[in-house]
mmJSON file of the N, C-alpha and C atoms, coordinates in Angstrom:
{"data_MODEL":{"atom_site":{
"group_PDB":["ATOM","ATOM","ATOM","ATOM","ATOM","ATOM","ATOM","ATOM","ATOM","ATOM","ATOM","ATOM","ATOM","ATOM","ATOM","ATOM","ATOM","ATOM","ATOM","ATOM","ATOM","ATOM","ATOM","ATOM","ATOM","ATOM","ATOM","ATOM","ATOM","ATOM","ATOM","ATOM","ATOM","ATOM","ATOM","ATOM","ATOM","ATOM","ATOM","ATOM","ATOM","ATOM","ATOM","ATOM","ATOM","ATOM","ATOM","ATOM","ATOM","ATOM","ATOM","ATOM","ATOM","ATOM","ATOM","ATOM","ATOM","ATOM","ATOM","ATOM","ATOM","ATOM","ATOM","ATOM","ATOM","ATOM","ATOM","ATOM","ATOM","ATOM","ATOM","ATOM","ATOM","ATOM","ATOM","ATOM","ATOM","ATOM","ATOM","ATOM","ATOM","ATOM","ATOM","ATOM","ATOM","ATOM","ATOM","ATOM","ATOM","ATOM","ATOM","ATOM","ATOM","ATOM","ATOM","ATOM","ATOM","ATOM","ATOM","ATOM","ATOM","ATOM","ATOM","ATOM","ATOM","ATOM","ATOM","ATOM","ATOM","ATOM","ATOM","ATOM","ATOM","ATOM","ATOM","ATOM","ATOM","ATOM","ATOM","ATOM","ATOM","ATOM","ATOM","ATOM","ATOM","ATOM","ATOM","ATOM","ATOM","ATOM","ATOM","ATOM","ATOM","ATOM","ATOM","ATOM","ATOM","ATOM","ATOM","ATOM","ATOM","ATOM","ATOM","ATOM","ATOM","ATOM","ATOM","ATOM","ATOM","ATOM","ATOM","ATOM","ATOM"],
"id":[1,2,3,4,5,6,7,8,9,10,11,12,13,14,15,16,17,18,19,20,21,22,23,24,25,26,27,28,29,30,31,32,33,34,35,36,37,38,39,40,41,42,43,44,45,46,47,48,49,50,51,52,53,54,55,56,57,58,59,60,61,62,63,64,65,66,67,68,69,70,71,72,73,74,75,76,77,78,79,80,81,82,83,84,85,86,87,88,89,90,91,92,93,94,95,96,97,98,99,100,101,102,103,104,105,106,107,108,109,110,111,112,113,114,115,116,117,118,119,120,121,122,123,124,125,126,127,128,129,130,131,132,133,134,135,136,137,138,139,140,141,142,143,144,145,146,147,148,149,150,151,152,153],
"type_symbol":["N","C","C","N","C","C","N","C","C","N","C","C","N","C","C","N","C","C","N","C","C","N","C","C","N","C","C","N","C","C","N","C","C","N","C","C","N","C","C","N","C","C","N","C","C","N","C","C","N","C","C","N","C","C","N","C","C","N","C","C","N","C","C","N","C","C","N","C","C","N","C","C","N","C","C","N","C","C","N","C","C","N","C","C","N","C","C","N","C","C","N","C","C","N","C","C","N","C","C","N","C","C","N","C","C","N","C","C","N","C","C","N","C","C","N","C","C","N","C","C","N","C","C","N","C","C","N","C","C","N","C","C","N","C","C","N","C","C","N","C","C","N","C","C","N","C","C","N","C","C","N","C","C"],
"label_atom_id":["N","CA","C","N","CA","C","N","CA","C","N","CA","C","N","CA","C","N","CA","C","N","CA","C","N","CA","C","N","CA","C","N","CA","C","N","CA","C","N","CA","C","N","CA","C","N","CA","C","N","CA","C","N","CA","C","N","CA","C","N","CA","C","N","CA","C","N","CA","C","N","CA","C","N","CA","C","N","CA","C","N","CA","C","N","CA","C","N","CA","C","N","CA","C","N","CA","C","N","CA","C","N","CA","C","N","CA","C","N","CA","C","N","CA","C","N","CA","C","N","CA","C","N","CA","C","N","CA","C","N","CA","C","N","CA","C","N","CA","C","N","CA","C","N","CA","C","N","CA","C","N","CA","C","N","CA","C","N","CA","C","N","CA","C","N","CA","C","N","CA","C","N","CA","C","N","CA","C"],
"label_alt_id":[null,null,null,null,null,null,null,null,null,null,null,null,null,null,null,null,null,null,null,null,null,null,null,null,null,null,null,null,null,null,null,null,null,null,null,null,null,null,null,null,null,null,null,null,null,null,null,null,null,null,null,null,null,null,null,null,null,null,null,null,null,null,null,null,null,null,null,null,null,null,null,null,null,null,null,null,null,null,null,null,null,null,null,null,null,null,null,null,null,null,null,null,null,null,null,null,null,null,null,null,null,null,null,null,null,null,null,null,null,null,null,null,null,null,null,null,null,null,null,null,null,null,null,null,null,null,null,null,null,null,null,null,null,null,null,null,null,null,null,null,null,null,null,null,null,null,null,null,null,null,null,null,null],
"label_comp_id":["UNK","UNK","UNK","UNK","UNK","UNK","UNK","UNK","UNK","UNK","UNK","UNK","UNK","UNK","UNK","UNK","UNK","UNK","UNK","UNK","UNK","UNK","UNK","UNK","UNK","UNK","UNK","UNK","UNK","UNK","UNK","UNK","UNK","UNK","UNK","UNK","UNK","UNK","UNK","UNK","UNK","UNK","UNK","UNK","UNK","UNK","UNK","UNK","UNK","UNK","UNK","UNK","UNK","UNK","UNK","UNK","UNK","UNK","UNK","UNK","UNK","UNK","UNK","UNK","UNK","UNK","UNK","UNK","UNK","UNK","UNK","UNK","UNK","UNK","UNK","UNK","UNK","UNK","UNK","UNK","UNK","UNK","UNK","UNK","UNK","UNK","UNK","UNK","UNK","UNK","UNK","UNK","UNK","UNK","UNK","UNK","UNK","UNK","UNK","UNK","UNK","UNK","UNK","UNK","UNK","UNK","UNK","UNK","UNK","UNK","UNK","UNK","UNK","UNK","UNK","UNK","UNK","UNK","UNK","UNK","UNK","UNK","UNK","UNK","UNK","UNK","UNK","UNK","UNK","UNK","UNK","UNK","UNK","UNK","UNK","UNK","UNK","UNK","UNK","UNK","UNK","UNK","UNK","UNK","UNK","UNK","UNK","UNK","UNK","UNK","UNK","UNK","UNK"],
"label_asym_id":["A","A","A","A","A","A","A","A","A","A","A","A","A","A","A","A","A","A","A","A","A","A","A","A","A","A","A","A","A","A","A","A","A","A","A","A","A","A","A","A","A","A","A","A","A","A","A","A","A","A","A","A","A","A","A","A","A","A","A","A","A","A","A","A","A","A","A","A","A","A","A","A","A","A","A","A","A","A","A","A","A","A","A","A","A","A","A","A","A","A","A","A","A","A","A","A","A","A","A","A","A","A","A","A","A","A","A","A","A","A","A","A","A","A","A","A","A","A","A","A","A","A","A","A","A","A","A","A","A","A","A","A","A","A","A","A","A","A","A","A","A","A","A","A","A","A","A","A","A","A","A","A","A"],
"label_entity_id":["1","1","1","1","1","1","1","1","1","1","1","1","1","1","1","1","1","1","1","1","1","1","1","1","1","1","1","1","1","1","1","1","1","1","1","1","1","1","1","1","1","1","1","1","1","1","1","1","1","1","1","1","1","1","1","1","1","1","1","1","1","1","1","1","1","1","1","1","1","1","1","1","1","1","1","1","1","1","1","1","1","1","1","1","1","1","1","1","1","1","1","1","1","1","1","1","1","1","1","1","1","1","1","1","1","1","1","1","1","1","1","1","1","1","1","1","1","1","1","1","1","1","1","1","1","1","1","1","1","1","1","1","1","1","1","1","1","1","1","1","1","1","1","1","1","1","1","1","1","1","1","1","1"],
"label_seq_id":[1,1,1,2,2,2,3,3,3,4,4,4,5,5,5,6,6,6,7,7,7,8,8,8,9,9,9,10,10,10,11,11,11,12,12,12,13,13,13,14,14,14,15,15,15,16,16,16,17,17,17,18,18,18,19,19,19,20,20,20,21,21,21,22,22,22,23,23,23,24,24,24,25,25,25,26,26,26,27,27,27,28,28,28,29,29,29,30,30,30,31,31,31,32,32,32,33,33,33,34,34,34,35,35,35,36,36,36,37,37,37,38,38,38,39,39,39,40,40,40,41,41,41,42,42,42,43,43,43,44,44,44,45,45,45,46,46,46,47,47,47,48,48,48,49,49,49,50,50,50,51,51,51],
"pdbx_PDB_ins_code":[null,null,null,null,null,null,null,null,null,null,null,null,null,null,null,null,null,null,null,null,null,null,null,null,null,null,null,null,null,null,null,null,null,null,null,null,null,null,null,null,null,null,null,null,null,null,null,null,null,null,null,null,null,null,null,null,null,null,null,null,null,null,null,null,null,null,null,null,null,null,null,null,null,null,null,null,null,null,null,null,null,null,null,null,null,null,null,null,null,null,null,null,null,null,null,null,null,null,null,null,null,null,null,null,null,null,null,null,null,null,null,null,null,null,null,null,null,null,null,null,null,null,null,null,null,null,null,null,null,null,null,null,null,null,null,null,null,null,null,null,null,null,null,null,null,null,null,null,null,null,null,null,null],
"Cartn_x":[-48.999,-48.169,-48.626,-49.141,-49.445,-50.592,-51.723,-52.977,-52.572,-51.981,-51.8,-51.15,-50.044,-49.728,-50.951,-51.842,-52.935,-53.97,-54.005,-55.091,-54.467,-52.765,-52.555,-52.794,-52.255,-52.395,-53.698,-54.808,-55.929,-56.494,-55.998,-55.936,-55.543,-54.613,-53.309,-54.392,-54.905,-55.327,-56.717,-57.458,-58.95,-58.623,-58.384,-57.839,-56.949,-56.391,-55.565,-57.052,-57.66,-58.983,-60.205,-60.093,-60.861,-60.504,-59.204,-58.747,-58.865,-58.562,-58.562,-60.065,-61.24,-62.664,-62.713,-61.954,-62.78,-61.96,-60.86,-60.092,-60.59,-60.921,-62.163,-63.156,-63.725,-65.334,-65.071,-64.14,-64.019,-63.06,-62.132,-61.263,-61.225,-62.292,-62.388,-61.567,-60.738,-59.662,-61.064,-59.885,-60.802,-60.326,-61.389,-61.183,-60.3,-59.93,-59.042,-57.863,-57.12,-56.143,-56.356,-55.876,-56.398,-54.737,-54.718,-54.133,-52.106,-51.277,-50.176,-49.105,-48.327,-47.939,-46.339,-45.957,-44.738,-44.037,-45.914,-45.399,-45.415,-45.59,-45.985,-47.471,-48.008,-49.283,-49.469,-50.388,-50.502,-51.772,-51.59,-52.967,-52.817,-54.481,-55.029,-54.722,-54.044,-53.955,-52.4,-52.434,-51.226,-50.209,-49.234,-47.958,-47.697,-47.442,-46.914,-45.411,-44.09,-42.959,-42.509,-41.801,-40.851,-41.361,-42.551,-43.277,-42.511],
"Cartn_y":[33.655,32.462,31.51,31.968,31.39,30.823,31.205,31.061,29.957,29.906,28.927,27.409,27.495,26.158,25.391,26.686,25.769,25.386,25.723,24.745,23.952,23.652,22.764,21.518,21.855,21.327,20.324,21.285,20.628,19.766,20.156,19.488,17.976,17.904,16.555,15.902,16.031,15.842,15.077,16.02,15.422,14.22,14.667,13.467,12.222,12.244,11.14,10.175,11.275,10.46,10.012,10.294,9.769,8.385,8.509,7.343,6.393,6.635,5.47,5.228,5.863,5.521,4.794,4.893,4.139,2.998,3.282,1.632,0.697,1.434,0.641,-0.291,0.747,0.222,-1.309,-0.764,-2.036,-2.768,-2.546,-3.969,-4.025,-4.467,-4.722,-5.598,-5.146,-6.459,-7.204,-8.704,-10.048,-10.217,-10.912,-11.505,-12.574,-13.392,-14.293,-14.692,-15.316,-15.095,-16.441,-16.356,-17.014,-17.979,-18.954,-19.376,-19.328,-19.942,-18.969,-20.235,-19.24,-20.023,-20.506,-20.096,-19.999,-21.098,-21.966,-23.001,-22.804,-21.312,-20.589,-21.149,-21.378,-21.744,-20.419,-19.349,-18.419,-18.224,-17.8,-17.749,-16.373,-15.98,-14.679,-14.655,-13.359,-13.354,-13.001,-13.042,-12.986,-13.516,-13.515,-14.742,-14.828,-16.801,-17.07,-17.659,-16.788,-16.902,-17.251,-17.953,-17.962,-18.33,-19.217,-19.68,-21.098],
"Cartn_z":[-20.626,-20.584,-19.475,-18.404,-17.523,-17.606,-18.272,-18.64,-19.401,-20.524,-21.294,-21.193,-19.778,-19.167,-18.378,-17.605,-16.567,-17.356,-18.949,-19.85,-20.527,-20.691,-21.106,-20.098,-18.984,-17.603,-17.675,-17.132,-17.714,-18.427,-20.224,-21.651,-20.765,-20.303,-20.148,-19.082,-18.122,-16.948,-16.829,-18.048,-18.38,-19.502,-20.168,-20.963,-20.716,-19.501,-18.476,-17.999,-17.698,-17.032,-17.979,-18.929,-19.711,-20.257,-20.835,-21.118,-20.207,-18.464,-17.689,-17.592,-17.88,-17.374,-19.114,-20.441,-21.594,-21.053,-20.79,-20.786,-19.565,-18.66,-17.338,-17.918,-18.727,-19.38,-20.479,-21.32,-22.148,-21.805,-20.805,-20.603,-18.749,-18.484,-16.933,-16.358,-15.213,-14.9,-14.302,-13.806,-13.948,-12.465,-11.47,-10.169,-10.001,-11.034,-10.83,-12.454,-11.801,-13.032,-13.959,-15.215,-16.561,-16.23,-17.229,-16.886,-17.775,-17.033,-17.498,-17.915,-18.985,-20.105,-19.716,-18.23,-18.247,-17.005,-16.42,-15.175,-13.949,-13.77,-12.501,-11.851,-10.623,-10.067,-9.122,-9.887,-9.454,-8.167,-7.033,-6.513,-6.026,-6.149,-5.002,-4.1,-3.516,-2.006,-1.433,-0.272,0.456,0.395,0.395,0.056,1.118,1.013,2.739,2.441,2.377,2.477,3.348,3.441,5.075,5.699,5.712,6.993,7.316],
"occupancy":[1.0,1.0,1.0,1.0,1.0,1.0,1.0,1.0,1.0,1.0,1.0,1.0,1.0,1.0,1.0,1.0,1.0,1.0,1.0,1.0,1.0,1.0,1.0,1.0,1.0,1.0,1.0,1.0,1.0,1.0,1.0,1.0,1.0,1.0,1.0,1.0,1.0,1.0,1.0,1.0,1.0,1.0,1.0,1.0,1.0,1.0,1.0,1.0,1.0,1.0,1.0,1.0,1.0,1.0,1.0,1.0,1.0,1.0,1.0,1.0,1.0,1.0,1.0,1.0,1.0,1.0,1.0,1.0,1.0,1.0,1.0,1.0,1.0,1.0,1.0,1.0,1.0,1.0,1.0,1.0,1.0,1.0,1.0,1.0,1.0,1.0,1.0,1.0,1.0,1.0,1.0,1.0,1.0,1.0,1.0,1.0,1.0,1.0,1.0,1.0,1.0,1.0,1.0,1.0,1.0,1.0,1.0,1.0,1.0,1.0,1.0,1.0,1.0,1.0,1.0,1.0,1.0,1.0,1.0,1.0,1.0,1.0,1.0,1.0,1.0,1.0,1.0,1.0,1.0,1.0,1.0,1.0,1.0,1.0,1.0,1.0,1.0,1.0,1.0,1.0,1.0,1.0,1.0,1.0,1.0,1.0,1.0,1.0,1.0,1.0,1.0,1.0,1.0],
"B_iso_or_equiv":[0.0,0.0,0.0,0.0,0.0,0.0,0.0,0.0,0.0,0.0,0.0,0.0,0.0,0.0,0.0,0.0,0.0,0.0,0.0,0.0,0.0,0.0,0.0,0.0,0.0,0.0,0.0,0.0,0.0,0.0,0.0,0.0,0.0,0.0,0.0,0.0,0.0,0.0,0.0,0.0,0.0,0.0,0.0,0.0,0.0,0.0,0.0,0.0,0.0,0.0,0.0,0.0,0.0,0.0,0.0,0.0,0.0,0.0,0.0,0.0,0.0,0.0,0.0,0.0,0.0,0.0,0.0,0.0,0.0,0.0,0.0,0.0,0.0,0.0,0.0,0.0,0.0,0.0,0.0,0.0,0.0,0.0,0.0,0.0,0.0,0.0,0.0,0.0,0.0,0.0,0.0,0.0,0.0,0.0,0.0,0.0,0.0,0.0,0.0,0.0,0.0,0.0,0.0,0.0,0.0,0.0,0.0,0.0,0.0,0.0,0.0,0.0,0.0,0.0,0.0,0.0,0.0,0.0,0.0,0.0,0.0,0.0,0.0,0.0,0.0,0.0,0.0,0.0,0.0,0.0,0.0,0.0,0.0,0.0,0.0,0.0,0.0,0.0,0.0,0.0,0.0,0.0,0.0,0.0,0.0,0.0,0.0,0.0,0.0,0.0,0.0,0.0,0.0],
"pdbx_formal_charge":[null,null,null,null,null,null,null,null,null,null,null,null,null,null,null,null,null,null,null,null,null,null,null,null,null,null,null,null,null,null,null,null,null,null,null,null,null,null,null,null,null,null,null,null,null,null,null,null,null,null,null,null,null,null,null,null,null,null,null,null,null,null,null,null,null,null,null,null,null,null,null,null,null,null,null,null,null,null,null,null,null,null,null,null,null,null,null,null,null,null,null,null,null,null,null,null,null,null,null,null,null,null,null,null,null,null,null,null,null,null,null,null,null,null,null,null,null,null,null,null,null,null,null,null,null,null,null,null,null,null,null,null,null,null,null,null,null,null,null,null,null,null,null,null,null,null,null,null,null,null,null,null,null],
"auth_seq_id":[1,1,1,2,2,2,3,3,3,4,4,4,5,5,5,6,6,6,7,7,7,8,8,8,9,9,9,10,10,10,11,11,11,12,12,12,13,13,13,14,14,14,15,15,15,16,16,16,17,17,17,18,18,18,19,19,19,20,20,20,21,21,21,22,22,22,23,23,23,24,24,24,25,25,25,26,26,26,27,27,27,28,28,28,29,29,29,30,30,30,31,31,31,32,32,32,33,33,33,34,34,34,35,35,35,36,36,36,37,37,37,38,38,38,39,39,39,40,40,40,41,41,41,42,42,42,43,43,43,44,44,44,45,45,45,46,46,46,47,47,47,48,48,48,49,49,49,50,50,50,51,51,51],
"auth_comp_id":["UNK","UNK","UNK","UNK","UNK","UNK","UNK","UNK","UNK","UNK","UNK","UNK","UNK","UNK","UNK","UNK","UNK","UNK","UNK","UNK","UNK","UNK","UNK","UNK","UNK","UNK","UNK","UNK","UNK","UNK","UNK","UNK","UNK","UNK","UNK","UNK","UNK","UNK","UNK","UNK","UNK","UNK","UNK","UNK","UNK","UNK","UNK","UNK","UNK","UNK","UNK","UNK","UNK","UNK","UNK","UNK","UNK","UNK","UNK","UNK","UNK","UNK","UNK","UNK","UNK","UNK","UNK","UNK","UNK","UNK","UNK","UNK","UNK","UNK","UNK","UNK","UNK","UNK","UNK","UNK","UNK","UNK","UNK","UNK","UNK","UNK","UNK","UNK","UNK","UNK","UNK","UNK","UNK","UNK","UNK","UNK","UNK","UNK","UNK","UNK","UNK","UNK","UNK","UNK","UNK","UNK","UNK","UNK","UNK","UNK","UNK","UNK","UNK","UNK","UNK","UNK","UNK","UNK","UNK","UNK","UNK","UNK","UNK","UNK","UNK","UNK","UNK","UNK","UNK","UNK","UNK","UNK","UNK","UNK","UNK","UNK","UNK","UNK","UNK","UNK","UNK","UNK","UNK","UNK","UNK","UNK","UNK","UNK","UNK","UNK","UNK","UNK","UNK"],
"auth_asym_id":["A","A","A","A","A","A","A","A","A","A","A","A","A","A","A","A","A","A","A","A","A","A","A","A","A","A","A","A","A","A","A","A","A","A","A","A","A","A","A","A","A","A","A","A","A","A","A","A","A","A","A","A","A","A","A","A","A","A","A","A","A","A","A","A","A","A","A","A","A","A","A","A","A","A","A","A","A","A","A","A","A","A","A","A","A","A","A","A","A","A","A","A","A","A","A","A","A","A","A","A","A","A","A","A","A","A","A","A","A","A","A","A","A","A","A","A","A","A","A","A","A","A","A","A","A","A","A","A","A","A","A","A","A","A","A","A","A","A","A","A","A","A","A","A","A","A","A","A","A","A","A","A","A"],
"auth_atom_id":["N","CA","C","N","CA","C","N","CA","C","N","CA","C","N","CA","C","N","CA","C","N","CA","C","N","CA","C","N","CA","C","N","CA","C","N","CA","C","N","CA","C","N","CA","C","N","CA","C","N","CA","C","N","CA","C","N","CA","C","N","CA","C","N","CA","C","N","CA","C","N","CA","C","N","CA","C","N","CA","C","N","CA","C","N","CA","C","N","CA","C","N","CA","C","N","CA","C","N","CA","C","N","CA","C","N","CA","C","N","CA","C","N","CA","C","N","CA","C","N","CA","C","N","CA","C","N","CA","C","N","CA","C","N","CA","C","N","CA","C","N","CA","C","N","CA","C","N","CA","C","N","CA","C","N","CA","C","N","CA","C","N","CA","C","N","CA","C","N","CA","C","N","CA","C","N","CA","C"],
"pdbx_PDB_model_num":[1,1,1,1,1,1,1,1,1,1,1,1,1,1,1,1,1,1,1,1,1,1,1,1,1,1,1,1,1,1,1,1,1,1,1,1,1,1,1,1,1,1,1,1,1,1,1,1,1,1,1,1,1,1,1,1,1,1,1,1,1,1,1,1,1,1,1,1,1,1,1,1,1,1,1,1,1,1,1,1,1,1,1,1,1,1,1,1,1,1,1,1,1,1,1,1,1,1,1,1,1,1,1,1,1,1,1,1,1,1,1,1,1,1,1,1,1,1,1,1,1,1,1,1,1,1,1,1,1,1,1,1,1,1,1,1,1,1,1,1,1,1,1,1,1,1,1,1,1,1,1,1,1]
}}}
């Protein structure tokens, strides 16, 4: 029984990481943002609140 949770374990684990290295490969996030449909002026970086 025990044998059989630490390869499901496994099963779940390798396959977590696979998916995140195919979904890496074909959908690479982007350095800057596209532009947005809702009026927002989005920029990179730090937010300066309250200044």
């Amino acid at each position: 029984m025990k044998k059989q949770f630490i390869v499901i374990v496994l099963v779940v684990l390798v396959s977590l990481i696979v998916d995140y290295g195919i979904r890496g490969y074909y959908y690479p996030q982007k350095d800057d943002f596209e532009l947005s449909g809702t009026g927002w002026i989005l920029e990179k970086g730090a937010p300066e609140a309250f200044l």
